[in-house]
Structure formats: C-alpha cells, structure tokens
N, C-alpha and C positions, 0 to 999 in steps of 0.2 A: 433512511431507507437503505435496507443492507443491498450489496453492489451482488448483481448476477455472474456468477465465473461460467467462464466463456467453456465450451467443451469441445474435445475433437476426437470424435467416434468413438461417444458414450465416455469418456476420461478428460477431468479438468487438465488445462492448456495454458500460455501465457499467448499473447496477440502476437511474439514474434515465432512462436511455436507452430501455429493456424499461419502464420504469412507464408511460411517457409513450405507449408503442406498446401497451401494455395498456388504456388511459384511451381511446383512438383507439378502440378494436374493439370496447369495451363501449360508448362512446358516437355510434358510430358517423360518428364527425368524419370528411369526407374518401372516405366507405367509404358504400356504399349501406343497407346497414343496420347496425344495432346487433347483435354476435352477442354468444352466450350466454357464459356462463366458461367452461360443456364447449367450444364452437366455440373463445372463445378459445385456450383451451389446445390444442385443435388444430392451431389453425393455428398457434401461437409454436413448438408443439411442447414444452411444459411438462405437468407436471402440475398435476390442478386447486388441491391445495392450495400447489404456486407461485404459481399467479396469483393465490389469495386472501391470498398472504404480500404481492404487489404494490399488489391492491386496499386491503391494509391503508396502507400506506403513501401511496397514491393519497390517501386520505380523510385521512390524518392532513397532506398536504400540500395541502390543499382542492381536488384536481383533482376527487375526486369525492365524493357526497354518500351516505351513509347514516343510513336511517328505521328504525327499529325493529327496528337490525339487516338490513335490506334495501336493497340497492342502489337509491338514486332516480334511473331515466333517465327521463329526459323524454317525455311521454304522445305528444308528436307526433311523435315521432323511430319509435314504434309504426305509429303510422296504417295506413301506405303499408306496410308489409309483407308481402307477397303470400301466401296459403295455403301455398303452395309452398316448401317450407326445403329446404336441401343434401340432398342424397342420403342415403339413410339405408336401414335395416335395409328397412323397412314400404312404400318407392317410393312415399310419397304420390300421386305424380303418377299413379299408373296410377288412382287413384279417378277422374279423369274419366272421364267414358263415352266422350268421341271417342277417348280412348287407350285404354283397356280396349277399344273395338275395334277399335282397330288391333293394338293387341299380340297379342288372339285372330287376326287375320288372319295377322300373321310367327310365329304360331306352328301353324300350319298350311299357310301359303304353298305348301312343294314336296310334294304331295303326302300331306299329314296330316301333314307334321316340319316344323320349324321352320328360320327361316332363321338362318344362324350369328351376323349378328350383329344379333340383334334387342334384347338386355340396350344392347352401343352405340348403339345409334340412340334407342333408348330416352333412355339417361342425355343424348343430345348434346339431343336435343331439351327435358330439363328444363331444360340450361343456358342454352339459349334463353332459355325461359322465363322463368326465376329473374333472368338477368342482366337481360332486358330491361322484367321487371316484365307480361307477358301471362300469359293463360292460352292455353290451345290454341287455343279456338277464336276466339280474334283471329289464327291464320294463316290460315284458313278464309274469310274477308272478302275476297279477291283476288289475282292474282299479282302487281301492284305493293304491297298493301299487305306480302304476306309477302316482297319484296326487297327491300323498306323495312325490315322487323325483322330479317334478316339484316344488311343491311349497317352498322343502329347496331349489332348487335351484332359485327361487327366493329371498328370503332370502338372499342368498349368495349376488347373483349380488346388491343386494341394500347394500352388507356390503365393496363390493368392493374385493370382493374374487371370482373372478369368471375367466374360464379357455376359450379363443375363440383366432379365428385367428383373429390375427390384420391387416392381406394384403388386401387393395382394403376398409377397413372400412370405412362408411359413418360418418357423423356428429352423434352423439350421439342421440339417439329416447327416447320415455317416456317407462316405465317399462310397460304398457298395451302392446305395441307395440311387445316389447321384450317378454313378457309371451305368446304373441297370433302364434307370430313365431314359439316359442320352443313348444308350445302346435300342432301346425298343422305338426311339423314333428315328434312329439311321437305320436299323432294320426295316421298317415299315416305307422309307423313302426310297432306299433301295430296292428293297421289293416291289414294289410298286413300279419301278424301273426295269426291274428286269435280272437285279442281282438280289440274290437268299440266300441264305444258310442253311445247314438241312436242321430238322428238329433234332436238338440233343447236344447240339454245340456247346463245348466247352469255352473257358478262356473270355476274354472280356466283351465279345459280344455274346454271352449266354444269355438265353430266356427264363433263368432261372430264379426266381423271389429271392430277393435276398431273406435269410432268417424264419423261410418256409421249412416246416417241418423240422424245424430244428431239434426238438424236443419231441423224443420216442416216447410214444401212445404205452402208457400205463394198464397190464391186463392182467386184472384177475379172476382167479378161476370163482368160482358157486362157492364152493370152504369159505377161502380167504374172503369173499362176499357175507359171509355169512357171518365171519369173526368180526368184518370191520364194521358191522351191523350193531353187533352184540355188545362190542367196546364200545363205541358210542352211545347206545340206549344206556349205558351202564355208568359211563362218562357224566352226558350233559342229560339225558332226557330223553325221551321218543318225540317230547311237541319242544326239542331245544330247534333254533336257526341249523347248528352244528349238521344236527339230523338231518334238516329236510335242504340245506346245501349238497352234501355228499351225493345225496341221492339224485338230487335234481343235475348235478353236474354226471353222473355216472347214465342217469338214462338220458339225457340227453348229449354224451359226450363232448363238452362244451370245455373249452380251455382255460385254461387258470384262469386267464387277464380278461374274459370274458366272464367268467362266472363269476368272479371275484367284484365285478360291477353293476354284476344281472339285477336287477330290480327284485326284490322279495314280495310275490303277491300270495296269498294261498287263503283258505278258508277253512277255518280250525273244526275239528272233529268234535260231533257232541254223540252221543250216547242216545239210541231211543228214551232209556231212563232220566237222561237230563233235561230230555225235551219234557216231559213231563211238566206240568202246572204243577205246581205248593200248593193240596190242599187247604 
C-alpha cells in the first residue's frame, strides 16, 4: 500500500516540517496570537488527535513544554488577546451594543426586511477588528482615525497577518476588492453611528467599484454601422453566429464578458416560398 505524504498548506512536508509549523500556532511565534489545538488543526487542516500526535513529539524534542499534562504557553503571549476570537457558531462580536444596533438596523433597513448582505458586513467588520486588535468603538473616534485602521489593516492582509472566517470562502480576489469590501462595511457602521463621508470621496474609503467602467463604451456612427454590417455579411453569412452576436451585443449594449457567455437562442428565418409544401 503506497504511504500518504503528509502536506502543509496544499505542499508536501516531512513530520518535523508540520511539528515546527505546529510549535509556531500554538505559540504564537511570528503570528499575532497563540491559537488553540481546535484552531490549529483548522487551520493545518488535521485532526485534533494529529496535532496532539505532533505536540507529542514537540515536547519530546523540547520545542514545547508540558505541566501536568497541560500545555505551558507563556502568560504574556495571553495578555493582548482581544475579547474577539474567529468567527464562530455564537458571533461574539454582535454582543457589543454598537453592533447589536447596527445589525437590528440592516435587518430592518428596506422596509422591515433586511439587507442581503448584512451576515458579510458583519463578518468583514469583525476581521477588522480581530486583525487590528480594536473594538468597534475605536472606529467611532473620527474619520482619519478609522482610515488609519483600514489602511494598517491593509498592510496586514498584504503581510499575510490577517484575522477572517474561512467558512464558505471564495477563490482568493485582488486587494482593491478586499479594501472596497472592508471599506463599505466601516462606512455603513459608522454611518449608522453618526460619522459619513460625503458622496465622491476619494482615497481608501471610496465607494467606488473597483474595475467599474473601466473600459470606454465603443460608438459608432450609422456608416461605420453599416460597413461593419456589410463586412460581415460578406465575411461569414447573414444566418453566421458572427452575425447575429454583433448585433445582438450592439442592440443590447451588453459587454464583452457578458456577451461572450450569453446563451444563443434565436429562430431562423424561412421565406414565405419555403414554407410552401413540395408538390
């Protein structure tokens, strides 16, 4: 039976490769805090009785210390650990009351329903939090102090020190993407509070899509409509796809990466003379 090689985050590893990356997460070397053997093995993506097979090994090669049978980390390596842990079953975070009123606010927002994504804004804003070591109402303090904790918290995430649930995550996005996020739910928290920004703002709390409009709208005149008609009939066909794409994207002004996926229905053209029966 060929032997399973062990991996550590997605890349084969040796066992003292994974010990040494185990010793790191429980002691929090390198890493903002110390996580638990449950978070470890979350994050390695083990089970827990794997990483207590590692911790075993840990101790037996003095990386790390056990009391009475109990892991000894260091009291101060504790301290600093904020209220606030990773997302989880319970949303600790909504026990504050500035966020318990904001949440009763997006869940009421349009009309007595809720706004769709109030769970996201929710989680982006504990990542804030968590990563940057604040509670809520240190964004509440000013609009340079909260573009101040946005932007170390970008920082962070580009250093790869950054605190978010990992349940339901998508494919990895560009950092505009991710600034634009965290930026529309500390806008909406703060607003919500009492601090805004006017519409039009620049700079990293903008409301602006990342990669909207990027690409200037294509206009041509009736001629040029009429040549690129003529080239084509002449090209592929009048009944080619070629054809009835052009057209279809031009009356409906519809964009590349859209059109380019649209579904082709259409129902082909017959001639009174065709519909005729064969004597």
């Amino acid at each position: 039976m060929k032997r399973k090689n062990k991996r550590l985050y997605g890349k084969r590893a040796t066992k003292e490769q994974i010990m040494k990356e185990v010793v790191r997460l429980l002691l929090g070397t390198g890493h903002d805090d110390p996580l638990t053997v449950t978070d470890t093995a979350t994050t390695l993506g083990y089970a827990r009785d794997t990483i207590y097979q590692y911790i075993a090994m840990a101790v037996k090669g003095g990386l790390l210390k056990c009391i009475h049978g109990k892991l000894a980390i260091p009291t101060n390596q504790r301290t600093n650990i904020i209220a606030f842990k990773r997302f989880n079953k319970i949303h600790p975070i909504i026990q504050d009351p500035l966020v318990a009123e904001w949440k009763q606010d997006m869940l009421t927002r349009k009309q007595g329903t809720p706004i769709s994504t109030w769970q996201t804004r929710i989680r982006q804003m504990e990542s804030v939090c968590n990563t940057c070591k604040i509670e809520p109402k240190d964004l509440l303090v000013s609009q340079k102090q909260t573009e101040k904790v946005l932007k170390n918290y970008t920082q962070m995430y580009l250093e790869g020190r950054v605190e978010r649930d990992s349940r339901g995550m998508k494919a990895p996005i560009d950092i505009k993407n991710i600034v634009y996020q965290r930026a529309q739910a500390m806008r909406d928290f703060c607003g919500f509070h009492g601090i805004t920004w006017r519409r039009g703002t620049k700079g990293i709390m903008s409301q602006s899509v990342p990669n909207h409009g990027k690409y200037a709208d294509v206009r041509l005149t009736d001629a040029e409509l009429d040549e690129a008609d003529r080239f084509i009939r002449e090209r592929w066909g009048i009944d080619s796809d070629v054809y009835r794409w052009f057209w279809i994207g031009i009356e409906s002004c519809a964009r590349f990466n859209a059109l380019y996926f649209m579904k082709l229905e259409y129902t082909k053209h017959t001639s009174r003379k065709e519909r005729q029966p064969i004597p």
